[in-house]
TORKOL-4160 file (C-alpha; in steps of 0.2 Angstrom, whole numbers, padded with zeros to 4 digits, m for minus):
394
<pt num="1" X="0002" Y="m0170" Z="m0136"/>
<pt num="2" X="0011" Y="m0161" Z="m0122"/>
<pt num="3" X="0000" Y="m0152" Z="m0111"/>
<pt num="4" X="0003" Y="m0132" Z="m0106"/>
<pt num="5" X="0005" Y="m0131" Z="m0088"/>
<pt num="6" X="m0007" Y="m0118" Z="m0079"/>
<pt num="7" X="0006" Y="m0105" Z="m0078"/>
<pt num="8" X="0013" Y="m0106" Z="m0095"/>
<pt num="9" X="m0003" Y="m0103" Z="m0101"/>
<pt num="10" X="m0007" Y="m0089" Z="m0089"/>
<pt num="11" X="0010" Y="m0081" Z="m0095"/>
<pt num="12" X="0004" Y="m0083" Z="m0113"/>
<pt num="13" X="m0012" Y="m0076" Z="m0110"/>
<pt num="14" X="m0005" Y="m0059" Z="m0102"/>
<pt num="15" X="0007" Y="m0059" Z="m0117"/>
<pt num="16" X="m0009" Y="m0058" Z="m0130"/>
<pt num="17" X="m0018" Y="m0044" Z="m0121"/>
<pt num="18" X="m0001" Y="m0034" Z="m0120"/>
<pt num="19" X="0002" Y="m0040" Z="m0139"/>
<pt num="20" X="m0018" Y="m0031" Z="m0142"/>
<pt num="21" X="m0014" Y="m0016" Z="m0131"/>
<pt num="22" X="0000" Y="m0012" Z="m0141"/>
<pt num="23" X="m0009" Y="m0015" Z="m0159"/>
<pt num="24" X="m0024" Y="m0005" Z="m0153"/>
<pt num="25" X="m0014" Y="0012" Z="m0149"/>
<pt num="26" X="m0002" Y="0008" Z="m0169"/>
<pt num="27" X="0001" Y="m0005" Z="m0182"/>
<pt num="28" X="0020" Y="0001" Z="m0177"/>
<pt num="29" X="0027" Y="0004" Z="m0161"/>
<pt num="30" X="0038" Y="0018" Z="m0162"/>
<pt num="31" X="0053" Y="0018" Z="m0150"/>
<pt num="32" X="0059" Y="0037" Z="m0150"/>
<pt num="33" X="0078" Y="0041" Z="m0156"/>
<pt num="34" X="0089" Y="0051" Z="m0142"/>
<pt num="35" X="0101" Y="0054" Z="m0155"/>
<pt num="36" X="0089" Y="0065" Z="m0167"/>
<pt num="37" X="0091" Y="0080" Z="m0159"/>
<pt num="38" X="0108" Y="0088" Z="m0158"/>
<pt num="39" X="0117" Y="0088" Z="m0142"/>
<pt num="40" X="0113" Y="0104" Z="m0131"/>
<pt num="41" X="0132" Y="0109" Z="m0124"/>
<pt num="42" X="0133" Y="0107" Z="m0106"/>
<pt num="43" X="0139" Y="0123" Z="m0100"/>
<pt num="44" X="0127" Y="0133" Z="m0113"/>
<pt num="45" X="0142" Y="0141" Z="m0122"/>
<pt num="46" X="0156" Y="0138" Z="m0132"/>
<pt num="47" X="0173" Y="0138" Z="m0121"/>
<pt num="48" X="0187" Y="0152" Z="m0128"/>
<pt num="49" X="0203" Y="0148" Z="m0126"/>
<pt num="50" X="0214" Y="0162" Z="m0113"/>
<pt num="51" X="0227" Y="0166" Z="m0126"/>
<pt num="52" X="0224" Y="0157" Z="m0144"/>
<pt num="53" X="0212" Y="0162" Z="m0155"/>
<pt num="54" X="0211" Y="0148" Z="m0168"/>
<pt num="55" X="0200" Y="0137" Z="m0159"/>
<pt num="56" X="0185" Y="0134" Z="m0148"/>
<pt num="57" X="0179" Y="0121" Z="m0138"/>
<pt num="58" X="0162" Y="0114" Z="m0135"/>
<pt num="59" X="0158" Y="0100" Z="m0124"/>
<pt num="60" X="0141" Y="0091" Z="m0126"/>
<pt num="61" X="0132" Y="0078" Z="m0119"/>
<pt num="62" X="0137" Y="0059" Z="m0117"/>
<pt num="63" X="0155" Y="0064" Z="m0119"/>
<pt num="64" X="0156" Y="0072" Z="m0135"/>
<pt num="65" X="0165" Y="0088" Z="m0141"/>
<pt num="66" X="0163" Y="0102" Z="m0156"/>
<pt num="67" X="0182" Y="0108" Z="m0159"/>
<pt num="68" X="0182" Y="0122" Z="m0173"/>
<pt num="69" X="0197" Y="0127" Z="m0179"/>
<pt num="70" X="0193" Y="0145" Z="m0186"/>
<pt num="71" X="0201" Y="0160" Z="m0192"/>
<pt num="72" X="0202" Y="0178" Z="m0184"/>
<pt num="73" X="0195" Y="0192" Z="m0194"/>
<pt num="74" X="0208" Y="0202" Z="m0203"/>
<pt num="75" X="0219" Y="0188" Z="m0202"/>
<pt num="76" X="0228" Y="0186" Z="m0219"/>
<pt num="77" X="0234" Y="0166" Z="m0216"/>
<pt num="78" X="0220" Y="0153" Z="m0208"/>
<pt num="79" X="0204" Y="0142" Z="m0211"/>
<pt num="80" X="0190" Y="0135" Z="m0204"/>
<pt num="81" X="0188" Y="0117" Z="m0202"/>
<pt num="82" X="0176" Y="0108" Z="m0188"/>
<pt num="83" X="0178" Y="0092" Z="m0178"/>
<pt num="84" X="0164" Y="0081" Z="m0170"/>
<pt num="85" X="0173" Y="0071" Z="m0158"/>
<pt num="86" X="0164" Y="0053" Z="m0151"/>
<pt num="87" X="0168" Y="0041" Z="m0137"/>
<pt num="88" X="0173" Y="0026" Z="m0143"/>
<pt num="89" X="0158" Y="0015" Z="m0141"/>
<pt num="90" X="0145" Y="0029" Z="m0140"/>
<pt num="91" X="0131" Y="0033" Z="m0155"/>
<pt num="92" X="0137" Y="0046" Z="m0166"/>
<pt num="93" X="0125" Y="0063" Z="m0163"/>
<pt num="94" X="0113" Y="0067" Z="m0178"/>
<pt num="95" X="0110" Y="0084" Z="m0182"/>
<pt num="96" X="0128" Y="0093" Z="m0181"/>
<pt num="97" X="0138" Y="0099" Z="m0193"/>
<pt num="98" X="0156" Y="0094" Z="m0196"/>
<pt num="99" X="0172" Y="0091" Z="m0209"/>
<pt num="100" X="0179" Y="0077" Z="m0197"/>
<pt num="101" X="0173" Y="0064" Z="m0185"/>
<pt num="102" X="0186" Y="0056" Z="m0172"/>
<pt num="103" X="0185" Y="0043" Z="m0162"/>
<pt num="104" X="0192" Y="0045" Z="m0144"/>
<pt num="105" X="0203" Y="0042" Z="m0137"/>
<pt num="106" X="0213" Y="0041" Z="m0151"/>
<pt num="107" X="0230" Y="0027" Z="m0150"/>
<pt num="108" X="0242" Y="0031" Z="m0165"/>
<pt num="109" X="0247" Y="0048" Z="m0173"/>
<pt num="110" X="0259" Y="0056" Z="m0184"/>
<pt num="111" X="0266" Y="0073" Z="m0182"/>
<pt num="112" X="0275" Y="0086" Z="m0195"/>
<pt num="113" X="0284" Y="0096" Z="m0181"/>
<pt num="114" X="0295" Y="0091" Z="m0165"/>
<pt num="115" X="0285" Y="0106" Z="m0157"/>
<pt num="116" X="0269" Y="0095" Z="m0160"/>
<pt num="117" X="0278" Y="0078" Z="m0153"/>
<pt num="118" X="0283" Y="0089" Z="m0136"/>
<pt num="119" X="0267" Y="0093" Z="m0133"/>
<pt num="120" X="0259" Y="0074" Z="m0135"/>
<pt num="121" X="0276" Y="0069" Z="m0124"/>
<pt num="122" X="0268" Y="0082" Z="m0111"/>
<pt num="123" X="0251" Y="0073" Z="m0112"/>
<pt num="124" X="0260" Y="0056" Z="m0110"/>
<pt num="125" X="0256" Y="0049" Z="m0125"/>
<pt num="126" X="0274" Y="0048" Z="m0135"/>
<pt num="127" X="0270" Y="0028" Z="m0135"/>
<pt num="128" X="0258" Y="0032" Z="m0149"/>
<pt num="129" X="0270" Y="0041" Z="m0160"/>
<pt num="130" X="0272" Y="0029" Z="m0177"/>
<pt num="131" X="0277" Y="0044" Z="m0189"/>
<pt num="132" X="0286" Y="0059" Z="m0191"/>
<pt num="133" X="0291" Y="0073" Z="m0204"/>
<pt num="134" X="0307" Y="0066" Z="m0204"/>
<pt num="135" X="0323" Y="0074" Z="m0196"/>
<pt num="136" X="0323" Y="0091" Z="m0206"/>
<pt num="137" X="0311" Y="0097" Z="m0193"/>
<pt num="138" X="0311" Y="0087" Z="m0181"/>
<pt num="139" X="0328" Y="0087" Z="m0169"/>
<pt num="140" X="0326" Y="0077" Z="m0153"/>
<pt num="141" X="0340" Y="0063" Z="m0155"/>
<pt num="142" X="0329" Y="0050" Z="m0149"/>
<pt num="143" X="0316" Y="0052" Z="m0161"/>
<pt num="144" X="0330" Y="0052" Z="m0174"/>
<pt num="145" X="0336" Y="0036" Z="m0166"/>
<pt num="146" X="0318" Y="0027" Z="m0171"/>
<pt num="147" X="0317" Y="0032" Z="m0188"/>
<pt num="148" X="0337" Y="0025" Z="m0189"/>
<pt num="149" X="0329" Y="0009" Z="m0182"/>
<pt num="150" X="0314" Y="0009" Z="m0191"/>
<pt num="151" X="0304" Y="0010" Z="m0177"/>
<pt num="152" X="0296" Y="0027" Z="m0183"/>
<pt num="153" X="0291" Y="0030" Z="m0202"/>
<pt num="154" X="0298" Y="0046" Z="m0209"/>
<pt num="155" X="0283" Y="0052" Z="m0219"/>
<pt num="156" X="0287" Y="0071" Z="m0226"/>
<pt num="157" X="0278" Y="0085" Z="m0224"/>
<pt num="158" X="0268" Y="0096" Z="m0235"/>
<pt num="159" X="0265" Y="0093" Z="m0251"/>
<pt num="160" X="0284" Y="0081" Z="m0250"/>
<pt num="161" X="0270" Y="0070" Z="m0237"/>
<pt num="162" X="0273" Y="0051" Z="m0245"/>
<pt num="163" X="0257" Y="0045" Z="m0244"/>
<pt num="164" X="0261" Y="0027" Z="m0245"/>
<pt num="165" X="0270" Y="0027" Z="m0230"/>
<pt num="166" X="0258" Y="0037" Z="m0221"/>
<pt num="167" X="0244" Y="0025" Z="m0225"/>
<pt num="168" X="0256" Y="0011" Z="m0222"/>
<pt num="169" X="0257" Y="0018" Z="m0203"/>
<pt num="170" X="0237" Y="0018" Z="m0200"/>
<pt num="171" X="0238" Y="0032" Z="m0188"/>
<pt num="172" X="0221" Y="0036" Z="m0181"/>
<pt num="173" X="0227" Y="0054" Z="m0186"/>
<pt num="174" X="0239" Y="0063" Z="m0194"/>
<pt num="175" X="0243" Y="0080" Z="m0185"/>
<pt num="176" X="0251" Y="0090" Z="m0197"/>
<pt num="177" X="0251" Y="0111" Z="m0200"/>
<pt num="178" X="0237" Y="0121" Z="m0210"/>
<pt num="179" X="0239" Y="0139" Z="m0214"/>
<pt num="180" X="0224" Y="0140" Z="m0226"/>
<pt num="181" X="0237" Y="0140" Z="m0239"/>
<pt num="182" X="0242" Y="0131" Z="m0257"/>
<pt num="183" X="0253" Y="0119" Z="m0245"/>
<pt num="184" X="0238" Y="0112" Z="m0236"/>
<pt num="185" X="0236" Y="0093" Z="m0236"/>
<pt num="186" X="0222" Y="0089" Z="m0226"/>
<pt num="187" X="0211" Y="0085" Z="m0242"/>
<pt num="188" X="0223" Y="0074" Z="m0247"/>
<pt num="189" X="0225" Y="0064" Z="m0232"/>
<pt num="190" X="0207" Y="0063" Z="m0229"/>
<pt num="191" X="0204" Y="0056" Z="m0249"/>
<pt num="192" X="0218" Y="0042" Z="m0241"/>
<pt num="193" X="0206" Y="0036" Z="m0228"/>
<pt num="194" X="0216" Y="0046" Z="m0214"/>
<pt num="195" X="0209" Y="0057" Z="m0202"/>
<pt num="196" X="0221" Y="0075" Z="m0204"/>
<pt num="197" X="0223" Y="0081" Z="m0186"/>
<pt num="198" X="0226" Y="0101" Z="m0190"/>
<pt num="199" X="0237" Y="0113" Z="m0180"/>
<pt num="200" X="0236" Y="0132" Z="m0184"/>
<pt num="201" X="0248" Y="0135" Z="m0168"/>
<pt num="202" X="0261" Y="0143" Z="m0177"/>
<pt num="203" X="0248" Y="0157" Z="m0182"/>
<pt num="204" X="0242" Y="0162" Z="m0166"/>
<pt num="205" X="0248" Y="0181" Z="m0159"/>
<pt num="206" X="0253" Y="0176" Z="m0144"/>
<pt num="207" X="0267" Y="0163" Z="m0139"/>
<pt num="208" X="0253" Y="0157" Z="m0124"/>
<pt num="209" X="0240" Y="0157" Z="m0137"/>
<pt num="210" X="0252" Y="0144" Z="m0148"/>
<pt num="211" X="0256" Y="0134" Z="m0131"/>
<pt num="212" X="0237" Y="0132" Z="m0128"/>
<pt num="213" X="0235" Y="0121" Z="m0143"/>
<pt num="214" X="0239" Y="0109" Z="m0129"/>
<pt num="215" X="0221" Y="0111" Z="m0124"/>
<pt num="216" X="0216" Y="0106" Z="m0143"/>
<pt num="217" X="0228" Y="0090" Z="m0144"/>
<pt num="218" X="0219" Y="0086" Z="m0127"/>
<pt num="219" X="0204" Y="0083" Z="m0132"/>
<pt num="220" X="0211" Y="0069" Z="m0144"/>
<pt num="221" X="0217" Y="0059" Z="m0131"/>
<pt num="222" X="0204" Y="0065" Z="m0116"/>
<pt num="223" X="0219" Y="0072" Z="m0106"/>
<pt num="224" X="0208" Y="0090" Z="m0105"/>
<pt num="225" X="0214" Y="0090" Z="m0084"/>
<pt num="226" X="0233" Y="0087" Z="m0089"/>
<pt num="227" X="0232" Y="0100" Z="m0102"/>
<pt num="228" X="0225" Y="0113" Z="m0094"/>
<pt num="229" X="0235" Y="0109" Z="m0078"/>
<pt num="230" X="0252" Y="0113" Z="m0088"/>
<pt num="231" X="0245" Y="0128" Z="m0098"/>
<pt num="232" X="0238" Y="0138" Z="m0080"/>
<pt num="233" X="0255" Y="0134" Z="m0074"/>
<pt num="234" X="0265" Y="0142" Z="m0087"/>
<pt num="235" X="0254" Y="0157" Z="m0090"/>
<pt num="236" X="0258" Y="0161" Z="m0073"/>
<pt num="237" X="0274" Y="0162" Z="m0073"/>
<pt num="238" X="0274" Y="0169" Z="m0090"/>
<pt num="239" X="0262" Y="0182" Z="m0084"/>
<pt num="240" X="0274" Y="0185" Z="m0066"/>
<pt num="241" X="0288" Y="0191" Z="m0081"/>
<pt num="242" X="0280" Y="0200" Z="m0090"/>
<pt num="243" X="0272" Y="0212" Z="m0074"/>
<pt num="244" X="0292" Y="0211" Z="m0069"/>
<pt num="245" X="0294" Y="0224" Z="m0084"/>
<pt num="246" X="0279" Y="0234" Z="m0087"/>
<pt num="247" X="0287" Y="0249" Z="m0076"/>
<pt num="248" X="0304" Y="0249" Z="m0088"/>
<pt num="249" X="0307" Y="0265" Z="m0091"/>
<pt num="250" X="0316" Y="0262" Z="m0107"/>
<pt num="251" X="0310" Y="0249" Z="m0119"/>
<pt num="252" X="0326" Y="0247" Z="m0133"/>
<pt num="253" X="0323" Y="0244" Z="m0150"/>
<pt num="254" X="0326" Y="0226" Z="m0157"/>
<pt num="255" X="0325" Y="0218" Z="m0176"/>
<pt num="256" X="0326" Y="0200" Z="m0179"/>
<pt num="257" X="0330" Y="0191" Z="m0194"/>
<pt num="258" X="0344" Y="0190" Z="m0207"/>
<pt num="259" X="0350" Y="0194" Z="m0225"/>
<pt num="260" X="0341" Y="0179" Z="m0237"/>
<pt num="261" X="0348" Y="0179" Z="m0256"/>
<pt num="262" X="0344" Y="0200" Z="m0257"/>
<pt num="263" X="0330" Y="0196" Z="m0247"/>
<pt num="264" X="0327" Y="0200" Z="m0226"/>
<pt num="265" X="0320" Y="0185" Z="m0217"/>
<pt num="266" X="0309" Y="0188" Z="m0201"/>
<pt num="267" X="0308" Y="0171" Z="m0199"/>
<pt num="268" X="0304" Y="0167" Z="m0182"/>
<pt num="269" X="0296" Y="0185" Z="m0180"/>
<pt num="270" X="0278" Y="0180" Z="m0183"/>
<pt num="271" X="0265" Y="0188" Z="m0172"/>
<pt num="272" X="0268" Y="0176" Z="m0157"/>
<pt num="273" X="0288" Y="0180" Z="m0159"/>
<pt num="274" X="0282" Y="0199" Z="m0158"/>
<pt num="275" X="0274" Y="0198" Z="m0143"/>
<pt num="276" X="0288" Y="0189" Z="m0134"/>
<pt num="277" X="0299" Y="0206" Z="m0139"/>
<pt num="278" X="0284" Y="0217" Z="m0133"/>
<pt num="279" X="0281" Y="0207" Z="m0116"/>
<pt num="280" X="0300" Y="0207" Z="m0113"/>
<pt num="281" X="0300" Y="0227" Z="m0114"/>
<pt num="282" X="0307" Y="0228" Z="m0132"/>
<pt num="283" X="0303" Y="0241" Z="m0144"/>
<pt num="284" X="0301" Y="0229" Z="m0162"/>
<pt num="285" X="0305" Y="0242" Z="m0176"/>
<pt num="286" X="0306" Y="0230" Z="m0192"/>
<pt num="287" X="0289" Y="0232" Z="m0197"/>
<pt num="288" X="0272" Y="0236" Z="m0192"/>
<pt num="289" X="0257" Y="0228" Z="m0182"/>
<pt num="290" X="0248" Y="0225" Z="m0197"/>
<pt num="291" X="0263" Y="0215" Z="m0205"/>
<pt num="292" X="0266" Y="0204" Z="m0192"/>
<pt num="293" X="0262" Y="0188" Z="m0202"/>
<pt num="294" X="0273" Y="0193" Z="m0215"/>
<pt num="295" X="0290" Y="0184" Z="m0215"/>
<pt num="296" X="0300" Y="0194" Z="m0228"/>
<pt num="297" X="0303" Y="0210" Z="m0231"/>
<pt num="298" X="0314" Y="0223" Z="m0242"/>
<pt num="299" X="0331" Y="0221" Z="m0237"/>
<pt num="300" X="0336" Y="0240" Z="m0243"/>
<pt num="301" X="0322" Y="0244" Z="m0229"/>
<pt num="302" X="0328" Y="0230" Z="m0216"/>
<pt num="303" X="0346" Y="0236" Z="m0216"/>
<pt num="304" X="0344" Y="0254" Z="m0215"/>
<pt num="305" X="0333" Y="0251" Z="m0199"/>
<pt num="306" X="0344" Y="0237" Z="m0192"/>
<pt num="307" X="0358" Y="0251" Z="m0191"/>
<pt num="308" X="0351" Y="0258" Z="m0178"/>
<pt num="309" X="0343" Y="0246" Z="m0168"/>
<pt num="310" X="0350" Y="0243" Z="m0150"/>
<pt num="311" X="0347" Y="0224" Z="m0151"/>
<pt num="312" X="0348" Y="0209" Z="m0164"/>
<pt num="313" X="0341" Y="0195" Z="m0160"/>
<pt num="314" X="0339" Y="0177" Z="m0171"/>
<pt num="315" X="0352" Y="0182" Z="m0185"/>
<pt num="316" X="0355" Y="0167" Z="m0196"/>
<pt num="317" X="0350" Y="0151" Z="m0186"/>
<pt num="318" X="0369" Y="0142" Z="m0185"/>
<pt num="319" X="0379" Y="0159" Z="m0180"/>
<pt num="320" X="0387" Y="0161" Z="m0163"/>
<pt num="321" X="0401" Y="0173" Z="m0167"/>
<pt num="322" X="0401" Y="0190" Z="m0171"/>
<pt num="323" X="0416" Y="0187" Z="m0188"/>
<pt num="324" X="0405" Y="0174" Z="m0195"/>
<pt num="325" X="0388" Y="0188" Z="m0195"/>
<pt num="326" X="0401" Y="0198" Z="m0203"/>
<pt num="327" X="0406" Y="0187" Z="m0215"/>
<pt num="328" X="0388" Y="0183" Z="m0223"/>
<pt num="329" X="0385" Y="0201" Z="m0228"/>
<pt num="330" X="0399" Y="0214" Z="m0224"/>
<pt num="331" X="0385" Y="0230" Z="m0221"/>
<pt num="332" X="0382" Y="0220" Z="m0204"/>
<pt num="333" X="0398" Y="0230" Z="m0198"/>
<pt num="334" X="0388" Y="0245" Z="m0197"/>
<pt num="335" X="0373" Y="0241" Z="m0186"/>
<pt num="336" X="0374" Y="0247" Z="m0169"/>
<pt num="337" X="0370" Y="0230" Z="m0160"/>
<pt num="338" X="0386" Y="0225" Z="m0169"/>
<pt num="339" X="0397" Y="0237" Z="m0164"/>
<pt num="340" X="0389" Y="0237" Z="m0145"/>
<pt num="341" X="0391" Y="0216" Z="m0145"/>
<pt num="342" X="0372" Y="0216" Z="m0142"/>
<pt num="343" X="0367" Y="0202" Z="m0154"/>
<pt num="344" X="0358" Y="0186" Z="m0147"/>
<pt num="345" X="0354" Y="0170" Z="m0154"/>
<pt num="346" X="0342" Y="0159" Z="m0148"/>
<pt num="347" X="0354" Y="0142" Z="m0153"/>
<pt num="348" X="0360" Y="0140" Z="m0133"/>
<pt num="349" X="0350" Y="0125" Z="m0130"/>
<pt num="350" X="0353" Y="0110" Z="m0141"/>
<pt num="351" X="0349" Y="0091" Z="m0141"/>
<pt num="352" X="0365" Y="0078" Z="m0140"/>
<pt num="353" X="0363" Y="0079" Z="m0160"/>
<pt num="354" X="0368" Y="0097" Z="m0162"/>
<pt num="355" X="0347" Y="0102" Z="m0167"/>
<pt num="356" X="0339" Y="0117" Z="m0160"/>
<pt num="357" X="0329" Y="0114" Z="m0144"/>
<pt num="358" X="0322" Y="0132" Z="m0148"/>
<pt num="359" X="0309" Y="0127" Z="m0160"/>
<pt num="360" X="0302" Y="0110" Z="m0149"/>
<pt num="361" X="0306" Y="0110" Z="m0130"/>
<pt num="362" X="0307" Y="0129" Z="m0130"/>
<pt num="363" X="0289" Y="0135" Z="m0138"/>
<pt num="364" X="0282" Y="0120" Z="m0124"/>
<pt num="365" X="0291" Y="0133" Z="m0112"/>
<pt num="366" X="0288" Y="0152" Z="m0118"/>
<pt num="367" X="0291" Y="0158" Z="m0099"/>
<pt num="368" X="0309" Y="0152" Z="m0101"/>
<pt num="369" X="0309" Y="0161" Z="m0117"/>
<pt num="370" X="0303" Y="0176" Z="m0111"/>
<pt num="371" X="0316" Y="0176" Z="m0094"/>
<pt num="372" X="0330" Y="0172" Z="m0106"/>
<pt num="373" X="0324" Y="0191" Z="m0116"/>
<pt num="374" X="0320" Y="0199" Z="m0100"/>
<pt num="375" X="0338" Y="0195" Z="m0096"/>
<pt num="376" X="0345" Y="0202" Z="m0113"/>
<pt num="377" X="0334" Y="0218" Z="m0114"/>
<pt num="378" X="0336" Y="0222" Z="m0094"/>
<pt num="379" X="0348" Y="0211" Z="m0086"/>
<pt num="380" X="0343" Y="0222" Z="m0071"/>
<pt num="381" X="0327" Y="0213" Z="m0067"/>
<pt num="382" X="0332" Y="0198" Z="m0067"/>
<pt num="383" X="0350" Y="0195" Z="m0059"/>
<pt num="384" X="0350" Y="0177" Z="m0056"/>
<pt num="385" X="0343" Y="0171" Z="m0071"/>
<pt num="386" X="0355" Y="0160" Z="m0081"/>
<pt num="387" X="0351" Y="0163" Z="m0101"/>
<pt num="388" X="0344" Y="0144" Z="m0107"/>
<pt num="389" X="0337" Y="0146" Z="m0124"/>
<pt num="390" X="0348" Y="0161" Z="m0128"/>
<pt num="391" X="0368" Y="0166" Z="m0130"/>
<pt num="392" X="0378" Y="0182" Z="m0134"/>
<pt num="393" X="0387" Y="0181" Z="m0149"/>
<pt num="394" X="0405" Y="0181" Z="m0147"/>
């Protein structure tokens, strides 16, 4: 038999009075749960975005965020939906309530909108791309080159989305848009394993509320400092224009839109289009402040207005000559801005394809947008700046 040395026996000595110490205070240690509790956020509130008004922020401890995507009162389109997001490698909180929980950073992603991809491109994540919508709304040429290659799946969008292929990418998300609506797919996409990245951008009021959505995607992919660098340095130039033409004297009326099969489309006058009009010193006389979520409208109503509005701006997407406005619907000869040569369409800046940049590279630079309007409304303000995003109609 092997004999115990003196100190192995000490050692096993001091381990039986620990191992009665214990059992004298419990039959079962107990060894408390830091996760039990929910998180206490560390700045004590919950972060408002400047401009948008669909989301909130809230960091909490160890590196986790509460992102709530939430609808404005009085707001017709919109939903509420709430993400716990979790450092890879950290313990999920207890305690807190959520729809989805992400894993960050996150690596792959899908997008249903050019305007979405811009903004990831902005982060420095367009490596991360494995899907798109397809070409329909998305225009940049190289993207279009991918899917041609097969290098990028074209997925669909809405309730078109295949969701084969989208599963077959295995996207850590899948950021498509949600309006509240029939159209909605995240319910879907979650039922499909895939975590549905939401973006209510397009239904902000203001065109720096939908650029701030930058802030939400940001989060995703813990680029908060280069998201919030790029917003503050476009809301100040933004901001610098719009002071330019608070003191206009005359604020001419403008209507936007087109004749649609008996219809009047508005399309691309949502709220945030609205406010570009309002801060460029336009006076919008389609329809009222309560209807700015509304996309179409009487056309009986549209035309009689539209004769007498000084400006037209976004007729039918492809026109750039006055005889072809004419030729869609004769009564256009009547309206004012026609007869003045004051019609403007935002088709100026196009990718090497042809597509609109209006819609992806342009909503990622409202400033631009807002000079480009400044210019057409008073062209006195600002001399020296070249039109980008818009052009006269010839």
């Amino acid at each position: 038999m092997k004999h115990l040395s003196r100190q192995n026996i000490l050692v096993q000595f001091k381990a039986l009075l620990l191992s009665c110490f214990v059992f004298g205070l419990s039959f079962s240690p107990v060894i408390p749960n830091i996760y039990a509790a929910p998180f206490a956020p560390l700045s004590g509130k919950t972060i408002q975005p400047e401009y948008a008004e669909r989301f909130t922020i809230t960091h909490l401890n160890r590196g986790c965020t509460l992102i709530k995507i939430v609808k404005p009162v009085g707001r017709q389109r919109g939903l509420w939906y709430t993400y716990l997001l979790v450092p890879k490698q950290s313990p999920v909180p207890n305690g807190i309530s959520y729809d989805e929980l992400v894993r960050t950073p996150i690596g792959t992603y899908t997008c249903a909108s050019g305007f979405h991809v811009t903004l990831i491109d902005i982060l420095g994540h367009f490596d991360g791309l494995v899907g798109v919508s397809g070409k329909m709304r998305v225009g940049n040429e190289h993207i279009h080159t991918m899917l041609d290659e097969g290098k990028l799946a074209a997925i669909g969008t809405s309730r078109s989305i295949n969701m084969e292929t989208l599963v077959n990418t295995k996207p850590d998300m899948a950021f498509i848009y949600a309006s509240g609506g029939a159209f909605d797919m995240q319910d879907k996409i979650q039922q499909m394993g895939i975590k549905p990245g939401l973006i209510c951008a397009h239904l902000e009021a203001h065109p720096l509320g939908t650029l701030e959505w930058i802030k939400f995607l940001g989060e995703f992919f813990h680029e908060q400092t280069r998201a919030s660098a790029y917003f503050d340095s476009i809301k100040v130039q933004y901001e610098n224009y719009q002071k330019s033409v608070a003191d206009a004297p005359i604020k001419p009326s403008v209507i936007v839109g087109h004749n649609r099969k008996g219809a009047w489309t508005t399309h691309g006058s949502s709220a945030w289009f609205v406010q570009f009009l309002l801060d460029a010193g336009a006076n919008y006389i389609l329809e009222p402040k309560s209807q700015y979520e509304e996309n179409v409208i009487s056309l009986e109503i549209a035309i009689n207005i539209g004769m007498n509005a000084d400006f037209w701006v976004n007729p039918q997407w492809e026109t750039t000559r006055i005889s072809d406005l004419i030729g869609q619907d004769t009564r256009y000869r009547f309206f004012k801005a026609v007869k003045t040569g004051r019609v403007y369409n935002n088709n100026a800046a196009t990718f090497h394809n042809g597509r609109n940049r209006f819609w992806e590279t342009g909503m990622a630079q409202p400033h631009i947008i807002l000079a480009d309007l400044i210019k057409i409304f008073h062209p006195e303000l600002l001399p020296n700046h070249q039109l980008v995003y818009y052009q006269k109609l010839k």
